[in-house]
C-alpha positions in Angstrom: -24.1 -10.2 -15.3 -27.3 -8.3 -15.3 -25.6 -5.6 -13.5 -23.8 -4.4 -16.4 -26.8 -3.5 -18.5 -28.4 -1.3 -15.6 -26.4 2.1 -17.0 -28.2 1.2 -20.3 -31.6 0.5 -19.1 -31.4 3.4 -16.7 -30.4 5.8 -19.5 -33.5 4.9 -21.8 -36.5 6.3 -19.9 -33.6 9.5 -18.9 -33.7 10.2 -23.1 -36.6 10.6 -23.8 -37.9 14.0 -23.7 -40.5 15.1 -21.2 -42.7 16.5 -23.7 -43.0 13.2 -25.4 -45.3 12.4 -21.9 -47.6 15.6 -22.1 -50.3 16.2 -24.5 -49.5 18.1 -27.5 -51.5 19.3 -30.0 -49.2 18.9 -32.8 -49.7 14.9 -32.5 -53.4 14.2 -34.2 -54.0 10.6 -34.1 -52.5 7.4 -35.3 -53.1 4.9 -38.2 -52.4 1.4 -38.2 -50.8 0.1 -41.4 -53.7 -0.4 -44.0 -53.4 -3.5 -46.7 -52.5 -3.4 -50.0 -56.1 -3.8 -50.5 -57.2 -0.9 -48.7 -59.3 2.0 -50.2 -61.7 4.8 -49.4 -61.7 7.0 -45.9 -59.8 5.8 -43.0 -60.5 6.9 -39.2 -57.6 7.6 -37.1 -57.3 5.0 -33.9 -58.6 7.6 -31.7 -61.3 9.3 -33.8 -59.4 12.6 -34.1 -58.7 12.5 -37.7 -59.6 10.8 -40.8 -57.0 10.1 -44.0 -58.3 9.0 -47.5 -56.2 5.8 -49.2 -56.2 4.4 -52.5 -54.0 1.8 -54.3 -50.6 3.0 -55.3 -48.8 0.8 -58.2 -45.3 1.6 -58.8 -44.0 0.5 -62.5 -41.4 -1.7 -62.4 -38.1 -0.3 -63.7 
């Protein structure tokens, strides 16, 4: 049974681009999802970049 999902599984890692494995310096740094809460300056997971939040309220229609 397992056997029939090995084309699959082998065909994942196959489509994914090789660039996505080198480093690029288009990609910056990564957030993680701030709270509704959230405000003020925000450092990127790996300290490359930094992003300012504040509250967004969207009027009902």
């Amino acid at each position: 049974m397992l056997r029939a999902y090995r084309p699959l599984a082998d065909a994942l890692p196959a489509a994914i681009p090789t660039s996505w494995w080198t480093d690029d310096p288009d990609y910056v740094d990564s957030w993680y999802t701030p709270a509704q809460s959230d405000s003020g300056r925000r450092d990127g997971a790996a300290g490359n970049g930094w992003m300012t939040v504040e509250p967004y309220v969207v009027q009902e229609f």
